[in-house]
Z-matrix of the N, CA and C atoms (Angstrom, degrees):
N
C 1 1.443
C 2 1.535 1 107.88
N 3 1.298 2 118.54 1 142.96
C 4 1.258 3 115.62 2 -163.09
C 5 1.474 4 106.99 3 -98.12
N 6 1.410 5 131.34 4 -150.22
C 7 1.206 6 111.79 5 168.50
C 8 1.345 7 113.88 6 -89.94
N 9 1.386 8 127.53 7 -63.67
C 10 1.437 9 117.77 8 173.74
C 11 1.245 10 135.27 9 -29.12
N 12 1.858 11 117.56 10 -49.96
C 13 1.287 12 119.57 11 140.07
C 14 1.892 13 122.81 12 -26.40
N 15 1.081 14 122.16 13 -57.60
C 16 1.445 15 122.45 14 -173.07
C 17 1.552 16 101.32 15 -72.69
N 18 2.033 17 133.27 16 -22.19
C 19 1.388 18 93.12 17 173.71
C 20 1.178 19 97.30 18 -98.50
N 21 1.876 20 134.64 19 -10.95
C 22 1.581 21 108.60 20 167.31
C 23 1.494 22 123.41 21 -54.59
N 24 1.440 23 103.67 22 -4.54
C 25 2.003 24 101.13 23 -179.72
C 26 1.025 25 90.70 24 -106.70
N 27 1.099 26 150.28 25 -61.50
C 28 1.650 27 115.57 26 -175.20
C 29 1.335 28 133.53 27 -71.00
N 30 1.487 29 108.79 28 -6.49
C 31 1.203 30 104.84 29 157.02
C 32 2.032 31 137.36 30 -66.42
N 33 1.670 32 75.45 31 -22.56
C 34 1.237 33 88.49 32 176.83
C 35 1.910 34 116.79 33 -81.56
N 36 1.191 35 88.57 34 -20.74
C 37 1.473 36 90.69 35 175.00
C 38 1.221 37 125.93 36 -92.04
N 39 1.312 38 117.14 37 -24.37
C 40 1.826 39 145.30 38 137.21
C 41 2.188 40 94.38 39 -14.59
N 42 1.359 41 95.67 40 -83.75
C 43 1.406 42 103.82 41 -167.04
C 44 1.093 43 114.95 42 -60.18
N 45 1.249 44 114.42 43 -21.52
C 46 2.105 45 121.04 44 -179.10
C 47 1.566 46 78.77 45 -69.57
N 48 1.182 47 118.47 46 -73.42
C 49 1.815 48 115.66 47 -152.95
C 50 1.806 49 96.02 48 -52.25
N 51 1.028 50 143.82 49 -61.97
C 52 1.531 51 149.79 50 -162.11
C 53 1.493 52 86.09 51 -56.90
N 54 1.136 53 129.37 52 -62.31
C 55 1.781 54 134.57 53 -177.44
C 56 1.803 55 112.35 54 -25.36
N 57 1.405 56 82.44 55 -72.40
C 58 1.796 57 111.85 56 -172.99
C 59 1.719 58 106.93 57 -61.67
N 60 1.335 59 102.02 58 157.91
C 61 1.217 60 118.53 59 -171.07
C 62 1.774 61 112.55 60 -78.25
N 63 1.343 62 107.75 61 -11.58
C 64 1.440 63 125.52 62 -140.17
C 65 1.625 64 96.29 63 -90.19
N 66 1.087 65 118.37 64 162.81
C 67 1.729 66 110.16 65 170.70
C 68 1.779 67 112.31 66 -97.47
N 69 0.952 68 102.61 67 170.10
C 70 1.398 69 111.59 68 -162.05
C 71 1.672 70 109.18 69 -56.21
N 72 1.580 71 122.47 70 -19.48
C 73 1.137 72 136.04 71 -155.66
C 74 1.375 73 106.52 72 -108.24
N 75 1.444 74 135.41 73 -28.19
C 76 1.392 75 163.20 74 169.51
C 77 1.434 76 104.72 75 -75.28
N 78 1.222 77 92.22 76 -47.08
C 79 2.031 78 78.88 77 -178.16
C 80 1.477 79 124.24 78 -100.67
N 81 1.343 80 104.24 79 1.30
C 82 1.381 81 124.77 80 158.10
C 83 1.979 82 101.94 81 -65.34
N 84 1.335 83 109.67 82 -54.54
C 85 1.383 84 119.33 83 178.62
C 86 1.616 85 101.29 84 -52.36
N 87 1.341 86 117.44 85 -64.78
C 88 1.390 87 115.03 86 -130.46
C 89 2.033 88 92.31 87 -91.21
N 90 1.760 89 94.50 88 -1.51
C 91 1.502 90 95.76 89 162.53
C 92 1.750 91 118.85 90 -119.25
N 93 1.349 92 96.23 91 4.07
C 94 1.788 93 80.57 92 161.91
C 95 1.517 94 96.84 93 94.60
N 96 1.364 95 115.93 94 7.18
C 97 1.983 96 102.56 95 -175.74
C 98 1.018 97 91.87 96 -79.83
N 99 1.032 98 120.87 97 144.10
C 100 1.662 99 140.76 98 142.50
C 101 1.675 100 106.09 99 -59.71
N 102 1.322 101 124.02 100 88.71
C 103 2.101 102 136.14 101 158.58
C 104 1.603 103 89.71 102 -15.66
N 105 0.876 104 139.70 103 -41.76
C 106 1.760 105 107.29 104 -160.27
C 107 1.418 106 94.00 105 -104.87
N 108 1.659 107 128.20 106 -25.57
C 109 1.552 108 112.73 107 168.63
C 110 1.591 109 114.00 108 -73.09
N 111 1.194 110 120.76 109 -11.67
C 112 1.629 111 112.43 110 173.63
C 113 1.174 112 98.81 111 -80.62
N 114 1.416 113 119.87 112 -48.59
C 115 1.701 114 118.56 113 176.28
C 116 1.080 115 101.74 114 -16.32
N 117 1.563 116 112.52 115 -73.69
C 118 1.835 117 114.05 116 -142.83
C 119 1.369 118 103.94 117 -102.36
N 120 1.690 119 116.12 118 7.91
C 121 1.155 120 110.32 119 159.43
C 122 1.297 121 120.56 120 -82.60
N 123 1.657 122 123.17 121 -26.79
C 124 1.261 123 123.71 122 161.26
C 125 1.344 124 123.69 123 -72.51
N 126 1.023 125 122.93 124 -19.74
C 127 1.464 126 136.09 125 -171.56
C 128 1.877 127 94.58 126 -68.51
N 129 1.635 128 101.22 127 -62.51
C 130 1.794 129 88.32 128 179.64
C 131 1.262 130 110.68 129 -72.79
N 132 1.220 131 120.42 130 -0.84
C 133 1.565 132 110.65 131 173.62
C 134 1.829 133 110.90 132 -72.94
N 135 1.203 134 86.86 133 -60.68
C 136 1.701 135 89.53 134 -177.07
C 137 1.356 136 100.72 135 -59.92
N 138 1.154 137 144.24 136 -53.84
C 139 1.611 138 141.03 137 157.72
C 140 1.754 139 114.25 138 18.22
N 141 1.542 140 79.53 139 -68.22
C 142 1.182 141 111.49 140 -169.21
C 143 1.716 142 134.90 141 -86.72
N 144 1.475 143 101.26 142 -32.08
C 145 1.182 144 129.99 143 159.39
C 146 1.238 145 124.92 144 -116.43
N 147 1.274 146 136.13 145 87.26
C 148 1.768 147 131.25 146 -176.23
C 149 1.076 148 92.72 147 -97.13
N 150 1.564 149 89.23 148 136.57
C 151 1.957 150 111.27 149 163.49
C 152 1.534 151 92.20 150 68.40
């Protein structure tokens, strides 16, 4: 996956979590993220996209 590919997927998973009722920590669970790979998947997201 290239880079752009990697922030169109977390972006997409960004909007599932904002979507869902669930908190950021639960739906990390109830989807299998690994907390420190969303970390730094948001981290280059906002990087890249602020605000």
């Amino acid at each position: 996956m290239n880079k752009q590919q990697k922030i169109k997927h977390w972006q997409g998973i960004f909007e599932q979590q904002k979507s869902s009722t669930l908190t950021i920590t639960q739906f990390c669970r109830d989807n299998t993220i690994n907390r420190l790979l969303s970390m730094r998947g948001a981290s280059a997201f906002l990087v890249k996209h602020p605000g």
